[in-house]
N, CA and C atoms as a LAMMPS dump frame, in Angstrom:
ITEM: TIMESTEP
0
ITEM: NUMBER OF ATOMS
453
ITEM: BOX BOUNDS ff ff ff
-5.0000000000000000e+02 5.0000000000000000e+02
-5.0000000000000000e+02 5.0000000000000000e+02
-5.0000000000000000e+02 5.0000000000000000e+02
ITEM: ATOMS id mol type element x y z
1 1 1 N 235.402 -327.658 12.888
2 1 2 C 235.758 -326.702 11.869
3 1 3 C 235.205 -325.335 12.241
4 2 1 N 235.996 -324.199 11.903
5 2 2 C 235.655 -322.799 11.912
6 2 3 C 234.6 -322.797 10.716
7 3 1 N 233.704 -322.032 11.231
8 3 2 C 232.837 -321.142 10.271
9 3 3 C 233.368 -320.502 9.294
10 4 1 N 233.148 -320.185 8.408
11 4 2 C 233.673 -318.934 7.366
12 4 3 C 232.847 -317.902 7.511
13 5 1 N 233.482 -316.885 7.709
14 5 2 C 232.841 -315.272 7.454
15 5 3 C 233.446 -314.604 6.349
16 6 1 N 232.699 -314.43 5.616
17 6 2 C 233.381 -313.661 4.053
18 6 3 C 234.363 -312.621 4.505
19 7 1 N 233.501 -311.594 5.78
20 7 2 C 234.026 -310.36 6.495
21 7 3 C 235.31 -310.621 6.637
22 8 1 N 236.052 -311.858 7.066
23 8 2 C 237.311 -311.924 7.627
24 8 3 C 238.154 -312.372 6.354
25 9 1 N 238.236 -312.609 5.583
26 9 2 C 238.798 -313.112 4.295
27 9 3 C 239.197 -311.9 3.514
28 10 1 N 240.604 -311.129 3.423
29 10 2 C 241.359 -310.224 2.196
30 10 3 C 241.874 -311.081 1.627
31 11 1 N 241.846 -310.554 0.306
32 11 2 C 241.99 -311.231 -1.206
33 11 3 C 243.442 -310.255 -1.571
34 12 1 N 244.393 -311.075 -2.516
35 12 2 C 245.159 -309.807 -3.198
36 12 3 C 245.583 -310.744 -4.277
37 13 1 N 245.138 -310.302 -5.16
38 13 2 C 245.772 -310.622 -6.576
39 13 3 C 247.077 -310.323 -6.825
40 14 1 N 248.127 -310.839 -7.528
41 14 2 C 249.17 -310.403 -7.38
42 14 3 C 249.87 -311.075 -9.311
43 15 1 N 251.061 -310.123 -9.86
44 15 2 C 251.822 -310.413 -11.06
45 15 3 C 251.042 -311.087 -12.033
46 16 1 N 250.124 -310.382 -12.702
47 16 2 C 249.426 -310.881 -13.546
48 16 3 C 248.111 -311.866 -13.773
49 17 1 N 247.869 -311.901 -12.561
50 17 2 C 246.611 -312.643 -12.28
51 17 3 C 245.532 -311.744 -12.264
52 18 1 N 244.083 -311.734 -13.039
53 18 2 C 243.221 -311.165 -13.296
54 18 3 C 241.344 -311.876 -12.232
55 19 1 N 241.018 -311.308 -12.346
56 19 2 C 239.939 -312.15 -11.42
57 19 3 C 239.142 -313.53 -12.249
58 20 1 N 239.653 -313.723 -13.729
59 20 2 C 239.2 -314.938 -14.657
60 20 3 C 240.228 -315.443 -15.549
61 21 1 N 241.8 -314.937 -15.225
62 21 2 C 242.935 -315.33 -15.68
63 21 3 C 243.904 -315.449 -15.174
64 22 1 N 244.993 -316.044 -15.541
65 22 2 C 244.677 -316.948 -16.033
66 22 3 C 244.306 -318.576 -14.611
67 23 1 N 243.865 -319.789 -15.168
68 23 2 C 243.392 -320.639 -14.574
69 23 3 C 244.874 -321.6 -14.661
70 24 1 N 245.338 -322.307 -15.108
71 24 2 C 246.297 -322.889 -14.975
72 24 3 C 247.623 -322.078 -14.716
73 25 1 N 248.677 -322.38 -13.738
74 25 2 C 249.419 -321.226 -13.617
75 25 3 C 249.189 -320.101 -12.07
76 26 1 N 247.78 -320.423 -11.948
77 26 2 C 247.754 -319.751 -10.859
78 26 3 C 247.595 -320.682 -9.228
79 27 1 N 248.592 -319.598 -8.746
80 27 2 C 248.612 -320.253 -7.401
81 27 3 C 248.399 -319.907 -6.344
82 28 1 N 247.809 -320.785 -5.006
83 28 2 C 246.781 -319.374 -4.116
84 28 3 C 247.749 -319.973 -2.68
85 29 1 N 248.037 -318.824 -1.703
86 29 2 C 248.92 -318.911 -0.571
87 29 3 C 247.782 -318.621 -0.052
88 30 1 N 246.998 -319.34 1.233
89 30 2 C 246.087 -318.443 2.344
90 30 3 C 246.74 -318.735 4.007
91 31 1 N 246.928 -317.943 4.319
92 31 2 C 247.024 -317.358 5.978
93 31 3 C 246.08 -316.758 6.661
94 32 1 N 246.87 -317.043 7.753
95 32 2 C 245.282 -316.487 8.726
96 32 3 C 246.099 -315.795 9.955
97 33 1 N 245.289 -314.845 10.997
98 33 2 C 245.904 -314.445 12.457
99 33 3 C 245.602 -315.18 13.148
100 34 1 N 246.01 -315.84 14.108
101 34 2 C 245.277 -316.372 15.232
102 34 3 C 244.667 -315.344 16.007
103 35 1 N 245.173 -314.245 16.339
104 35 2 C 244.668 -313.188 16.632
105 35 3 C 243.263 -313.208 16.634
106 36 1 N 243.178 -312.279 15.352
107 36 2 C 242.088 -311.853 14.76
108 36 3 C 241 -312.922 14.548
109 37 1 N 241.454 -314.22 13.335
110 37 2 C 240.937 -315.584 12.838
111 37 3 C 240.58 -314.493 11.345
112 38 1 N 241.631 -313.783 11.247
113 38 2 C 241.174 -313.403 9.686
114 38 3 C 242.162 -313.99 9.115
115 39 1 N 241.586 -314.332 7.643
116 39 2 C 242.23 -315.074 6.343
117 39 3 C 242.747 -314.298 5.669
118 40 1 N 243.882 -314.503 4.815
119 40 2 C 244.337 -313.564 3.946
120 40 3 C 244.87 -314.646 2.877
121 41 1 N 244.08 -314.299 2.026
122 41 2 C 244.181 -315.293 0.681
123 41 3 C 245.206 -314.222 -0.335
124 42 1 N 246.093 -314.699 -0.977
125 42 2 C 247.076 -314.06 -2.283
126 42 3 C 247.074 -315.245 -3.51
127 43 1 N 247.123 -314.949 -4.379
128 43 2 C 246.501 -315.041 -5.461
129 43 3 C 247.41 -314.882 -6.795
130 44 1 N 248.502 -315.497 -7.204
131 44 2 C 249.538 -315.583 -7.876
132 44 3 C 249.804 -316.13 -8.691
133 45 1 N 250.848 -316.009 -9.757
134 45 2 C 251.608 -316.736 -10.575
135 45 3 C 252.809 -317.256 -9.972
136 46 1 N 252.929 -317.291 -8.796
137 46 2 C 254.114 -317.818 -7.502
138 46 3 C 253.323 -318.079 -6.137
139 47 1 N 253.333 -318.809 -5.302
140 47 2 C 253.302 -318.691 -3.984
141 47 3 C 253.627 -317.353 -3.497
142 48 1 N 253.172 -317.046 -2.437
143 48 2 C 253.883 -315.516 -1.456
144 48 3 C 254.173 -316.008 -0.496
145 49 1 N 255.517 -316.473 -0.718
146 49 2 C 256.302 -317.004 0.299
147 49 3 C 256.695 -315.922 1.41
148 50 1 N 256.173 -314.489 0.721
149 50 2 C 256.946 -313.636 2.058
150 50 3 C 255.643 -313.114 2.614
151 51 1 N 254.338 -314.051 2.68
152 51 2 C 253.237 -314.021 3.497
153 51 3 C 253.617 -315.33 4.407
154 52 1 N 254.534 -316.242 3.892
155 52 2 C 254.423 -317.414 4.789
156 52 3 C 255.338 -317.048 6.432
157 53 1 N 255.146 -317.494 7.046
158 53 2 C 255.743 -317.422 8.57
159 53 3 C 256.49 -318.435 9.196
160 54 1 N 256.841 -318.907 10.344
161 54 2 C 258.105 -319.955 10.797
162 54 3 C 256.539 -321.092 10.989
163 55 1 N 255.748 -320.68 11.576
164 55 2 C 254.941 -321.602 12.126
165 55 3 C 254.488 -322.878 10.542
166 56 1 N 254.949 -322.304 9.375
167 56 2 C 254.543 -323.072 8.473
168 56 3 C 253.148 -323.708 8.458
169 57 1 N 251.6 -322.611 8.578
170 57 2 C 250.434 -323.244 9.276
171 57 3 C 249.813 -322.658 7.279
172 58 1 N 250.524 -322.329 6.605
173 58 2 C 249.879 -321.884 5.592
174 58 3 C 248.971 -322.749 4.633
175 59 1 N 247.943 -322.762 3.99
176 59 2 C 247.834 -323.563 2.852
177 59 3 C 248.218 -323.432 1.301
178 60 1 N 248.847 -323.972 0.845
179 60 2 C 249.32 -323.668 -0.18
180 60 3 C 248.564 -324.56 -1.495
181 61 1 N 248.095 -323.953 -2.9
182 61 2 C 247.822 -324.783 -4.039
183 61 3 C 247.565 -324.033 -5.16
184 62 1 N 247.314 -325.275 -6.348
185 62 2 C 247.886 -324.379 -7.423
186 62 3 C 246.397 -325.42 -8.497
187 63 1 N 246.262 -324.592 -9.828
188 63 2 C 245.359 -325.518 -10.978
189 63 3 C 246.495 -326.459 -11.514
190 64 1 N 246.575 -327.597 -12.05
191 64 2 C 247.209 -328.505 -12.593
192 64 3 C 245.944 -329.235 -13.594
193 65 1 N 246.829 -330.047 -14.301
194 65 2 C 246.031 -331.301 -15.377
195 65 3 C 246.818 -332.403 -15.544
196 66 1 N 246.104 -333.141 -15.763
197 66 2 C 246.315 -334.68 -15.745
198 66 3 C 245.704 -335.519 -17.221
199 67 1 N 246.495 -335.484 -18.051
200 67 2 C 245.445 -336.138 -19.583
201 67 3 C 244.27 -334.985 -19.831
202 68 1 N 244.38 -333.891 -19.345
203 68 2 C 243.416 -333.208 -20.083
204 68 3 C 242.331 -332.325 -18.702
205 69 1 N 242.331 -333.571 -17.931
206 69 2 C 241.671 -332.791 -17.031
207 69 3 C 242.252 -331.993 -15.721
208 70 1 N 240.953 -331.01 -15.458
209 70 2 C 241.84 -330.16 -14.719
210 70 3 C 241.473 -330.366 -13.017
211 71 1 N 242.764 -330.367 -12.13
212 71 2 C 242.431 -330.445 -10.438
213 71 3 C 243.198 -329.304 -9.604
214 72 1 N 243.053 -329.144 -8.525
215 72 2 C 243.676 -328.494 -7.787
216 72 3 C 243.887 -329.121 -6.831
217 73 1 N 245.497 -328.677 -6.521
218 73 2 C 246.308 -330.011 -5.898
219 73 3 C 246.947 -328.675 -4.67
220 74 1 N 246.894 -329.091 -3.381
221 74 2 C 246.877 -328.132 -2.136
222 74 3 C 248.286 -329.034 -1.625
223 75 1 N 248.947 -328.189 -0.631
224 75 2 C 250.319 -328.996 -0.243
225 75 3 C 250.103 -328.85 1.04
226 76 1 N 250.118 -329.481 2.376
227 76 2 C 249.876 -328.966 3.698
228 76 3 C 251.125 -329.415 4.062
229 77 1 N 251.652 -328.953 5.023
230 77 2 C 253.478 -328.907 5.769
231 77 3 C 253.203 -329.175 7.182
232 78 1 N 253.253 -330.847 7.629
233 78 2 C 253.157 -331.159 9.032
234 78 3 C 254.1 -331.075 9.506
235 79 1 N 255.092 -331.023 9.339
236 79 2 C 256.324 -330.751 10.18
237 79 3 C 256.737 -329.749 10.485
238 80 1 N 257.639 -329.183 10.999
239 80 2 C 257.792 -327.579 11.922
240 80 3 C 259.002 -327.852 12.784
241 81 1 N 260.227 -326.843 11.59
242 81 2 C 261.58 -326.833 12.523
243 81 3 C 261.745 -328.135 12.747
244 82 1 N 262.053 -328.461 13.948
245 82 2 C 263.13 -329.167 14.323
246 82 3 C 261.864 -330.567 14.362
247 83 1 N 262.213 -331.546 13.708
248 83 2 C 261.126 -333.015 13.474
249 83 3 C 260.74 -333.588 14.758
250 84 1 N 259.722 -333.545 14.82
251 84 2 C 259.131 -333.65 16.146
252 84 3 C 257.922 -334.29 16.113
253 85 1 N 257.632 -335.977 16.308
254 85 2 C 256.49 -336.44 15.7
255 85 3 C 254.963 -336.183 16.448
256 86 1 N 255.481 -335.786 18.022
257 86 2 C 253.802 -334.874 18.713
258 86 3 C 253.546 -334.012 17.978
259 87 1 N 254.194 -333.219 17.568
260 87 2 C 254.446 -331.904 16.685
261 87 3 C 253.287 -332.201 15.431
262 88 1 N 254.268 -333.127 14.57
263 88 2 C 253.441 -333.013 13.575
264 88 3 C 251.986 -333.697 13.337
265 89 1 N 251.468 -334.576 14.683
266 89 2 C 250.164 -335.424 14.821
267 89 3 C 249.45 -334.2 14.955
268 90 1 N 249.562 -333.425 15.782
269 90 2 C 248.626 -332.455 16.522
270 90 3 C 248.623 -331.812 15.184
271 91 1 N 249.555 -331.306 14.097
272 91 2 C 249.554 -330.356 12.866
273 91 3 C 248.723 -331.218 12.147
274 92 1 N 248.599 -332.683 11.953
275 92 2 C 247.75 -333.199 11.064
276 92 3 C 246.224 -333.029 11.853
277 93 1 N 246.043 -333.647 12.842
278 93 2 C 245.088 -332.917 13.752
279 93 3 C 244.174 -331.881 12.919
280 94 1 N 245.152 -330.884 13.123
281 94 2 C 244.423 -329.601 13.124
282 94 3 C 244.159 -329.061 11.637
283 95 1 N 245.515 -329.404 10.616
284 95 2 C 245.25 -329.696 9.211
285 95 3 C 243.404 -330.282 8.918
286 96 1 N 243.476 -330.966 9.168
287 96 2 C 242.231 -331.723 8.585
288 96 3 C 241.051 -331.222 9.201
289 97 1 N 241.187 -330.699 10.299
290 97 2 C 239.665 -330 10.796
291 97 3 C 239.803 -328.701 10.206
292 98 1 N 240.468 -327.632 9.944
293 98 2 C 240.133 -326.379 9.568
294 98 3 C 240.194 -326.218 7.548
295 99 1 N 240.886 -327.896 7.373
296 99 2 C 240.662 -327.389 5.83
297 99 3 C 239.854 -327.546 4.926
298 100 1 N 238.53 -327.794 5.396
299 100 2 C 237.362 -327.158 4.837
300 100 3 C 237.086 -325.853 4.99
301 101 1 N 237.551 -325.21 6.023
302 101 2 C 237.405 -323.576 6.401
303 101 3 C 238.494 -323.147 5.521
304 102 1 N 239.111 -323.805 4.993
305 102 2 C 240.449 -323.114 3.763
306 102 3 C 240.266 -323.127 2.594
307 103 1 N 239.339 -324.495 2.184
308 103 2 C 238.51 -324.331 0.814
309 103 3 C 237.946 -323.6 0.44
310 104 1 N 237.283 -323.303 1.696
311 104 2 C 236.059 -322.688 1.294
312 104 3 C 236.184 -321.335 1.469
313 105 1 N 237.105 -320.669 1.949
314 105 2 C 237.706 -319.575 1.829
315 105 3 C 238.805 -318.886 0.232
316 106 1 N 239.231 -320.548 -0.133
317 106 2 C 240.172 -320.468 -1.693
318 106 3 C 238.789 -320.219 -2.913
319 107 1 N 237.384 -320.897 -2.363
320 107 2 C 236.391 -320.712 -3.364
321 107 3 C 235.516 -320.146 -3.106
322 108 1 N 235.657 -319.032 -2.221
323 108 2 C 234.509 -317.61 -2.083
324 108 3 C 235.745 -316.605 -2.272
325 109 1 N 236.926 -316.483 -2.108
326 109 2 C 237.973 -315.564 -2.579
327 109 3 C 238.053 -315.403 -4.481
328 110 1 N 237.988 -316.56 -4.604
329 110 2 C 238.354 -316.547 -6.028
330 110 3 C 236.968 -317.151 -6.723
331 111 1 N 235.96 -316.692 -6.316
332 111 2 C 234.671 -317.088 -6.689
333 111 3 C 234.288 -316.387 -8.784
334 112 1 N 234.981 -315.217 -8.836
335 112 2 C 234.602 -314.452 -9.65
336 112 3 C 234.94 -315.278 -11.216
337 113 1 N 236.436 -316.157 -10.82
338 113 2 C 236.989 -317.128 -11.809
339 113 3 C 236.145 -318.494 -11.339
340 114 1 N 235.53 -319.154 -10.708
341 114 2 C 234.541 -320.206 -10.914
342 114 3 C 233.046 -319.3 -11.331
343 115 1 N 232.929 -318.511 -11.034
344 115 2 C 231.479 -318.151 -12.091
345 115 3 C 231.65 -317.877 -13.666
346 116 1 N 233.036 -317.895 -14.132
347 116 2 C 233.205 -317.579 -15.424
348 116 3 C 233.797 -319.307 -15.54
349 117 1 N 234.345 -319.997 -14.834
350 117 2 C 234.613 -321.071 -15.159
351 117 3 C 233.575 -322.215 -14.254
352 118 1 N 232.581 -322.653 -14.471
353 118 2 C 231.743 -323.547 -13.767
354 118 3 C 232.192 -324.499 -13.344
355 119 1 N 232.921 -325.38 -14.689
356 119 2 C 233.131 -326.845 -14.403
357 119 3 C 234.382 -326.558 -13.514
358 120 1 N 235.103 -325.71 -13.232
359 120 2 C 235.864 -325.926 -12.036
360 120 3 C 235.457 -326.125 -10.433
361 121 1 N 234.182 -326.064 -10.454
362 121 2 C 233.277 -326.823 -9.515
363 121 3 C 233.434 -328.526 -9.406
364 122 1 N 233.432 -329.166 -10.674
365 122 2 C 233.775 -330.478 -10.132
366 122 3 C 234.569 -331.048 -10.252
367 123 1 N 236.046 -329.837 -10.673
368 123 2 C 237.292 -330.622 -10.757
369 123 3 C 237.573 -331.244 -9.036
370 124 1 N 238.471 -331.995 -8.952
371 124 2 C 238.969 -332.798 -8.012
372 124 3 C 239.764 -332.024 -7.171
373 125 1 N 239.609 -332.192 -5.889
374 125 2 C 240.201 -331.617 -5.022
375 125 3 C 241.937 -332.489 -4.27
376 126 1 N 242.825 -332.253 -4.637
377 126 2 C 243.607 -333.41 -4.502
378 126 3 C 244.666 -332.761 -3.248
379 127 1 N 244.337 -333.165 -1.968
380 127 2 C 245.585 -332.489 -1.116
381 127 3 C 246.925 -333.882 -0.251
382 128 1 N 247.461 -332.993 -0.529
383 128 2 C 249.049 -333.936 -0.075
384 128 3 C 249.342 -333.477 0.831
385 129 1 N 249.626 -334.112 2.308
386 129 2 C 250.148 -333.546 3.597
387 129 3 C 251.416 -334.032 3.2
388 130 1 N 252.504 -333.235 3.405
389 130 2 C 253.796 -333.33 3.639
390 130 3 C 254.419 -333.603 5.266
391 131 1 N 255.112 -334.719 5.324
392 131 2 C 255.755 -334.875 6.18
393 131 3 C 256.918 -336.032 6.362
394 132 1 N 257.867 -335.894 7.106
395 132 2 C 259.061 -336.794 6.973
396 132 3 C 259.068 -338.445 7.782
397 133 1 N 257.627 -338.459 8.613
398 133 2 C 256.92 -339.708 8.588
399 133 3 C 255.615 -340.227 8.428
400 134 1 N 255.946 -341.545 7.919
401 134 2 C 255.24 -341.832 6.679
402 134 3 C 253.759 -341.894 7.196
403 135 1 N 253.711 -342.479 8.665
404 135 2 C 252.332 -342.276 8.938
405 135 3 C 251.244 -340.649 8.752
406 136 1 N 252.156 -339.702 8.152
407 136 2 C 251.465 -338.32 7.896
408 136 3 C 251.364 -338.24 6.291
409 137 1 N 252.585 -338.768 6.311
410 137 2 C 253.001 -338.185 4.852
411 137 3 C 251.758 -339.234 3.848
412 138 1 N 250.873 -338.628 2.851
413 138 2 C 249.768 -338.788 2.366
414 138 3 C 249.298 -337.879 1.251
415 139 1 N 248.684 -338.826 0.699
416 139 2 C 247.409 -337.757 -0.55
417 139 3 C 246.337 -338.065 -0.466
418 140 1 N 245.435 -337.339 -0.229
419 140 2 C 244.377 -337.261 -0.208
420 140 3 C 243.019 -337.074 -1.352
421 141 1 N 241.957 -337.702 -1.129
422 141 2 C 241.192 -337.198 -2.747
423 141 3 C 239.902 -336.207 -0.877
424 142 1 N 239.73 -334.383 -1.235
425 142 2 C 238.639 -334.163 -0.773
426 142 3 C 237.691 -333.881 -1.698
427 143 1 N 237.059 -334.62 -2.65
428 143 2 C 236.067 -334.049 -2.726
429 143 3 C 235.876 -333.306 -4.505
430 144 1 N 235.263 -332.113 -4.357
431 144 2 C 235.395 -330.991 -5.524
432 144 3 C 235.101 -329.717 -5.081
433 145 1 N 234.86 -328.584 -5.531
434 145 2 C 235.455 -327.456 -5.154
435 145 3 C 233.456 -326.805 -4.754
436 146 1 N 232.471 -327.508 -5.469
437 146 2 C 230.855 -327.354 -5.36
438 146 3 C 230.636 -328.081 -3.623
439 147 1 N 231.272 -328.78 -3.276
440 147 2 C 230.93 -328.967 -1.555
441 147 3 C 231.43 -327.89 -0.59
442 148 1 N 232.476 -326.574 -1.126
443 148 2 C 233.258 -325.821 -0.433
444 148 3 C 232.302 -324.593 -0.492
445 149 1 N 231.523 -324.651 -1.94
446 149 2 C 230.539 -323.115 -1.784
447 149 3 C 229.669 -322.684 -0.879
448 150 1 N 229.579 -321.429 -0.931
449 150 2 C 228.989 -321.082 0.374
450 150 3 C 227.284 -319.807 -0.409
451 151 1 N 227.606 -319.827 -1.556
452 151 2 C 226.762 -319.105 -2.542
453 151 3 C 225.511 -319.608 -2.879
């Protein structure tokens, strides 16, 4: 896993999202350069699909509830263009080693709404790799959002 450097992480709030509003409803797109290895987290009442790129390397997630309680449920996209199952091993691969460096980038970006909301520290971290075979295609339980802090 990559390190996190706060330094490399831009934030942009976007259509009505406030830095402690709202919590359900909001949904976070993060990208990165390979370039650089800077993050660029957006911060929505939509995905920013016109931050996403062909390489489909984005992480995508949103607050949800279940009977009351609340999780955040992340979507990862192993497949790429044309279905290609080296393709998408090496994407799960690499999925799973850098997305703790994506958490933890979704919860020092948007840190300002877990200090006004605490217990969103031990909501459930719930991520789903998407893919069109089944040996990828999965849900995952990582965790809660208090193993991602860096504070």
């Amino acid at each position: 896993m990559s390190k996190f450097i706060p330094e490399k992480l831009s934030v942009e709030s976007r259509d009505g999202i406030t830095a402690t509003e709202p919590v359900i409803s909001r949904r976070y797109t993060l990208t990165h350069s390979d370039v650089t290895g800077d993050l660029f987290l957006t911060i929505g009442m939509d995905y920013a699909w016109d931050k996403v790129n062909q390489l489909r390397d984005e992480v995508i997630g949103e607050w949800k509830t279940n009977g009351g309680f609340l999780y955040y449920c992340v979507y990862l996209y192993l497949d790429q263009g044309e279905y290609n199952q080296d393709i998408s091993a090496k994407r799960n691969e690499i999925f799973k080693r850098e997305l703790p460096l994506a958490l933890t980038a979704i919860r020092y970006g948007d840190r300002f709404l877990f200090n006004t909301y605490p217990h969103l520290e031990q909501a459930s971290i719930i991520v789903n790799f998407m893919s069109a075979y089944p040996q990828f295609a999965r849900q995952e339980n990582w965790g809660t959002f208090n193993s991602f802090s860096i504070e």
